[in-house]
C-alpha angles and dihedrals in degrees: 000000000000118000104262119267089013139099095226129092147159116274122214096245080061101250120114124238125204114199120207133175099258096177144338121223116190088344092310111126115235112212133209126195133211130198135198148145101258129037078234095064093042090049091049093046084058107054087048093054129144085251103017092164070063098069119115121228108172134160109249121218099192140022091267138074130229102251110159090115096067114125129213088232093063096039091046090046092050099037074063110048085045093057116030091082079079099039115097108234095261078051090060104046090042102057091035083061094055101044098049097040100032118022092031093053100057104023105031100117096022120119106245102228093050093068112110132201096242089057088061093050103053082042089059083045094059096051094052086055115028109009132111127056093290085047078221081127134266115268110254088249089067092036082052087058103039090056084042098062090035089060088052091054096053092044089052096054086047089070091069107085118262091019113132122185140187111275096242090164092119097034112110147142123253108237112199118219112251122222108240119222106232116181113241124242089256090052092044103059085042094052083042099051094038084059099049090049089050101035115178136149088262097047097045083053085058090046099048090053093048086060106035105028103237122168123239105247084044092056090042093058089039117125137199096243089058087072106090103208086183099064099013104244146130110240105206114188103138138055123199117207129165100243127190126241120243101209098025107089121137122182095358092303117113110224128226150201144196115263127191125189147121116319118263092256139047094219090065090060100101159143113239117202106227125221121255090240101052089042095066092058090050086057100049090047092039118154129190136218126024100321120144105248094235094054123023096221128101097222105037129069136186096227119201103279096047082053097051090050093053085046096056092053097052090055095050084051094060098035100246111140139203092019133139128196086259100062078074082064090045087036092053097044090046096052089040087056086048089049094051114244130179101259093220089059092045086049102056088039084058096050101242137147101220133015085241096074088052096047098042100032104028116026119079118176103235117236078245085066104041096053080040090066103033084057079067085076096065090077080064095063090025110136116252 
């Protein structure tokens, strides 16, 4: 309920919001907003304003405020300065990214509670067709996203008394499924045999992650000192990625850096049994202390791309086409369903949080196993 007389009260989500004229334009009042813990600091923010004779002090005559003036730019601005602190660092760039090419774009000056659903269809529309720098069209995992992001924003600004938005629940963006590359046996045993006769730090990395799943940015952070000799397992515990900058752009090129930190998910936090095997090789190329397993050294790491590009090499090498450093994700969870694993235990190797995700995004029956188990059919023809 807002202090009486004032233009400040109290939001759902605790914080308090204080509410000035920041511009008119042909006689429409412009408002800015201003949030903080305590209805103090609101109230003294306010009186040290850019524009503090702007103020407005007015008597109210209900528990709600007139907001029909509230624009996206400062709700989507706000629903992201409220929410980044829990956000982990690729988070933020990621949904920065979205806010200031995409939503800004087309919402920016827009009134908040104008905005129709219609409107966020045929928006999601555009940027299947016609989005992106080439304007060739955004694939339907980026549109998804973007309205993701768009419907948070709008829920967000829902929360602010009087504030009425367009009902997006159902809204949403088909996402085809895409058919995974998995290497056949025959390639797999070519690519496995290439790497062992040619055994380097590199190419064990690539082994490792054909027989235990890892991800690439997983293999690429991973130290020496992760490989438990004792009990023969992978500890993963950190991810590495190549993450923009937000505030660091010359000559219209957003620069980046390498980033290593704890995966997105919990659940991808664990410890991955290694195959005897493979275990053997680790032995025989064993390092000690805190070097980075690709490349022996403390201070200098292989990040992702370098790997996908070694990567691409090795398999040109061994003839195997159309083909990126994560089919050996899709390649290691198929063989380990043809084996005949427990789907609980793949599951948690792969770092999911439900067996779902493995089932439905990861695991694709091989053209082997599924004349395996149509073969199943002959006992029904067999002569008795």
């Amino acid at each position: 309920m807002p202090r009486r007389g004032e233009n400040i009260y109290k939001r759902k989500d605790g914080r308090w919001e204080g509410r000035y004229v920041k511009e008119r334009i042909q006689g429409k009042i412009k408002y800015g907003y201003i949030f903080a813990k305590t209805y103090r600091e609101v109230k003294d923010k306010l009186l040290v304003s850019k524009n503090p004779e702007s103020v407005v002090v007015e008597e109210q005559s209900s528990n709600q405020l007139p907001v029909q003036d509230i624009l996206f730019s400062d709700v989507a601005r706000d629903w992201f300065a409220s929410r980044k602190s829990s956000w982990k660092h690729s988070s933020v760039v990621k949904y920065g990214n979205i806010v200031e090419l995409y939503l800004l774009p087309e919402f920016s000056n827009r009134v908040i509670m104008e905005i129709t659903r219609d409107e966020v269809i045929q928006f999601g529309g555009k940027l299947l067709s016609e989005g992106g720098r080439s304007g060739k069209g955004l694939s339907p995992k980026t549109v998804a996203g973007i309205i993701s992001v768009l419907k948070n924003v709008l829920e967000y600004a829902s929360l602010t008394p009087g504030i009425t938005v367009a009902n997006l629940k159902d809204v949403s963006i088909r996402q085809p499924q895409k058919q995974m590359r998995i290497l056949s046996r025959t390639e797999q045993q070519r690519l496995s045999d290439y790497l062992r006769g040619n055994l380097n730090p590199c190419n064990l990395g690539i082994l490792v992650c054909l027989y235990t799943g890892l991800r690439i940015g997983e293999i690429c952070a991973m130290k020496w000192e992760d490989v438990s000799f004792a009990e023969q397992y992978l500890y993963v515990h950190q991810t590495m990625q190549r993450l923009q900058i937000k505030d660091g752009k010359r000559d219209g090129e957003a620069k980046t850096s390498v980033v290593i930190s704890t995966p997105k998910s919990d659940c991808s936090v664990r410890k991955v049994p290694i195959p005897e095997e493979i275990f053997v090789l680790l032995k025989e190329s064993r390092q000690v202390g805190n070097k980075f397993f690709l490349t022996g050294m403390e201070h200098v790491y292989m990040e992702p791309r370098t790997m996908q590009n070694r990567f691409k090499a090795v398999v040109n090498k061994c003839h195997i086409d159309d083909v990126n450093f994560h089919a050996l994700r899709h390649t290691f969870a198929t063989r380990c369903v043809e084996l005949g694993f427990d789907m609980k235990s793949l599951s948690e190797i792969l770092g999911h949080a439900t067996v779902n995700i493995t089932l439905n995004r990861y695991v694709h029956p091989s053209m082997e196993l599924k004349q395996k188990n149509m073969n199943m059919l002959s006992e029904l023809f067999a002569v008795k």
